[in-house]
C-alpha positions in Angstrom: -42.4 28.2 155.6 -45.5 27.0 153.5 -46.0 30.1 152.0 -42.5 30.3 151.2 -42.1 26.8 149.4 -45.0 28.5 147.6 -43.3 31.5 146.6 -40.7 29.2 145.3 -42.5 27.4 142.7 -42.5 28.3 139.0 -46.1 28.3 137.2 -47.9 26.5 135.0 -50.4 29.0 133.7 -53.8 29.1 131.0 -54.3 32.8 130.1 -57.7 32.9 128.6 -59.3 35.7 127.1 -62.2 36.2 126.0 -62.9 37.7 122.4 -66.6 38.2 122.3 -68.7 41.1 121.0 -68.5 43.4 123.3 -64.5 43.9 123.3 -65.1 45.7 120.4 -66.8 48.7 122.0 -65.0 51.7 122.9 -62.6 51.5 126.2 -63.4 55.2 127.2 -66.3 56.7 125.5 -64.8 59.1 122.7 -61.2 57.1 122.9 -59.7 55.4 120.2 -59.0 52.4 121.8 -61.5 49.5 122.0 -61.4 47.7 125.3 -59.9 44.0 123.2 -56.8 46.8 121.9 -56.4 47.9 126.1 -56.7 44.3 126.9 -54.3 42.6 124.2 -51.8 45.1 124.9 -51.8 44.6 128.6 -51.6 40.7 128.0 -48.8 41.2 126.0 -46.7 43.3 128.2 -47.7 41.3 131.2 -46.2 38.5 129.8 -42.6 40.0 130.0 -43.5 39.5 134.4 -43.4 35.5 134.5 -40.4 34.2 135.5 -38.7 32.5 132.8 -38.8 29.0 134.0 -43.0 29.7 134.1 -44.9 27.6 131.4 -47.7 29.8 129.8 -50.1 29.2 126.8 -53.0 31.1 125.5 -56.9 30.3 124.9 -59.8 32.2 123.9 -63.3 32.4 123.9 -66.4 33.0 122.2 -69.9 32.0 120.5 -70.3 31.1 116.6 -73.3 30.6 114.8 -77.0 31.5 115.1 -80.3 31.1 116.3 -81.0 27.1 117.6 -77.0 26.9 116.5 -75.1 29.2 118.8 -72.3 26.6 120.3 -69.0 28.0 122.4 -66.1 28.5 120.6 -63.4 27.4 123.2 -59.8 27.4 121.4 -56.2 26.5 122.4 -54.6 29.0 120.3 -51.1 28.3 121.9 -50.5 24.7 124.2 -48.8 25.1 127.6 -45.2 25.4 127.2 -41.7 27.1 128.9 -42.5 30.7 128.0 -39.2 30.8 126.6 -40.4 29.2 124.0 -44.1 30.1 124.0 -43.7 34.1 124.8 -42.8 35.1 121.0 -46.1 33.0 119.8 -48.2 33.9 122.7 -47.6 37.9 121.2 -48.6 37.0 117.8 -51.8 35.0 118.5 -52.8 38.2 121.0 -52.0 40.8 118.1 -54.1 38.5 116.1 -57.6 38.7 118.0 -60.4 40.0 117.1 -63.9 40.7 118.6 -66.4 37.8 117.8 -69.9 36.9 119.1 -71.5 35.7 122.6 -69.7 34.5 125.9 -69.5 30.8 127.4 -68.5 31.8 130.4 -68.6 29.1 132.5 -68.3 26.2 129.5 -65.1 28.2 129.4 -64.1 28.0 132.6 -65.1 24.2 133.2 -62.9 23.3 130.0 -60.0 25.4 130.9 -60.1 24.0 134.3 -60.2 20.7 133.6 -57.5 20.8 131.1 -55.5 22.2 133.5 -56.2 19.7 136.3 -55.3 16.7 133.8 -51.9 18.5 133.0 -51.3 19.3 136.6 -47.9 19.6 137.7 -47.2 19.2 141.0 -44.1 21.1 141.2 -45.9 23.9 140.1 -48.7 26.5 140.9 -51.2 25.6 138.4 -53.3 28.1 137.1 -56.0 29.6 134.9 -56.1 33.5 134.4 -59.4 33.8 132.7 -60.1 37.6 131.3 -63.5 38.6 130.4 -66.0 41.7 130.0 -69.4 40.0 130.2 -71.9 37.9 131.5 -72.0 34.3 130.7 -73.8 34.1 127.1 -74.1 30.4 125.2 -77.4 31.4 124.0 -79.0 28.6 126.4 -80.3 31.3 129.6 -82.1 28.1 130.6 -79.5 25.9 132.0 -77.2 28.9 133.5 -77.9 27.9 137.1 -77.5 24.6 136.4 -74.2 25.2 134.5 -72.7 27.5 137.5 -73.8 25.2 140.2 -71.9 22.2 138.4 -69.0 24.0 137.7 -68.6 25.6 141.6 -69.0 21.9 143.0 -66.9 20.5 140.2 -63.8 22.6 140.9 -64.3 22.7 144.7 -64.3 18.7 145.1 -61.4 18.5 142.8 -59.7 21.8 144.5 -60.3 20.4 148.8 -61.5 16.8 148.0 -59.6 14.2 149.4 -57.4 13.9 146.6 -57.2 17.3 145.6 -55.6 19.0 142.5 -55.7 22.3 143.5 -55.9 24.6 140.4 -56.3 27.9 141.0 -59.1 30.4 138.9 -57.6 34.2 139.1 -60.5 35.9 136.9 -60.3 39.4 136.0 -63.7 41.3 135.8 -63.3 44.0 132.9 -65.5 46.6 132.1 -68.7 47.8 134.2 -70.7 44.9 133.0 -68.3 41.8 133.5 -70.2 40.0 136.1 -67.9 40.4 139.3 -69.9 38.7 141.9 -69.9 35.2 139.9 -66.4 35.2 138.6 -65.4 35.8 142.7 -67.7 32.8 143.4 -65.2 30.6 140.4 -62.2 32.1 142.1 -62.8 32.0 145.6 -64.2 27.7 144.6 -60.7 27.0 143.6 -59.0 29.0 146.9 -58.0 31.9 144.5 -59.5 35.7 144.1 -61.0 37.2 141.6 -59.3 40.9 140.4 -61.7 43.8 138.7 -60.7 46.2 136.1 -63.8 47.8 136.0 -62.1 51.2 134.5 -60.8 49.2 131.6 -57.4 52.0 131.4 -56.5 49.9 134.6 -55.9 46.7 132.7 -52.3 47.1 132.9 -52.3 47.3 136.9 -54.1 44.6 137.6 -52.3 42.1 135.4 -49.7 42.8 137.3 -51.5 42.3 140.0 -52.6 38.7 138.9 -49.0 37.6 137.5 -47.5 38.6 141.0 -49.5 35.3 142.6 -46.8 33.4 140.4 
């Protein structure tokens, strides 16, 4: 009966995706496709799979400047709304990205997180689909334990604590080098899994894979 009240519910869903350097290499080596043009077309077409009563919007992320200035580059491209009403814009912005710098991983994650816990919906299974091909890379190595160990205790207390808010993490490892064993760690804190498209030519499979929790 629980899990069918589950089934039930409509979403409230963050699709992130990250836009960092290294989207811009080559999904299969000699291929014409980069692994952000698999990715982006996936995204899109996995979008036509949420029930029309879901509410979707669409961040990205990556790194800008240099040297002692490197800060994350966390943006809101398009807020949470019915996908009714967001789906068309949610397209556009996708079509629109382009490969930038460095990956805040978990800066990304903690923000995207929290944004959904203060919007949580109750009625809803609140989520964050966070897509990404690397490592986490703020251009800070130094605090990266520190970072990850505040962001696993952060979403657990707020996931099982007393008064819980639980918001879910699905992450989706892509490529060989996306860091698998850490983004399972973020999903498995917030009671969710964590989904790898390692062969990026996969990408459309597991979308689906990840839109079918909702």
């Amino acid at each position: 009966i629980d899990q069918w009240n589950e089934v039930r519910k409509e979403a409230r869903v963050i699709l992130v995706m990250d836009v960092s350097g290294s989207m811009k290499e080559f999904a299969v080596p000699g291929g014409a496709d980069t692994k952000l043009d698999l990715a982006k077309a996936a995204a899109i077409r996995a979008l036509d799979q949420f029930k029309a009563t879901d509410e979707v919007g669409l961040w990205t992320f990556t790194t800008q400047g240099r040297g002692q200035s490197i800060e994350p580059s966390i943006v809101e491209l398009v807020p949470v709304g019915p996908i009714s009403a967001t789906g068309g814009p949610i397209s556009q912005a996708i079509d629109g990205l382009f490969p930038l710098d460095g990956t805040p991983l978990y800066e990304t994650a903690k923000q995207s997180f929290d944004s959904a816990v203060a919007d949580f919906d109750d009625s809803r299974i609140n989520a964050v689909v966070l897509l990404t091909d690397g490592r986490n890379d703020d251009g800070d190595q130094g605090d990266d334990r520190a970072q990850l160990d505040g962001l696993l205790s952060s979403v657990r207390e707020i996931t099982d604590g007393e008064n819980s808010t639980p918001v879910r993490i699905f992450p989706i490892a892509y490529g060989n080098d996306a860091d698998f064993d850490t983004l399972r760690l973020i999903a498995e804190a917030s009671n969710a899994r964590a989904y790898s498209a390692a062969n990026p030519a996969t990408i459309d499979t597991v979308f689906t894979q990840v839109i079918s929790n909702f």
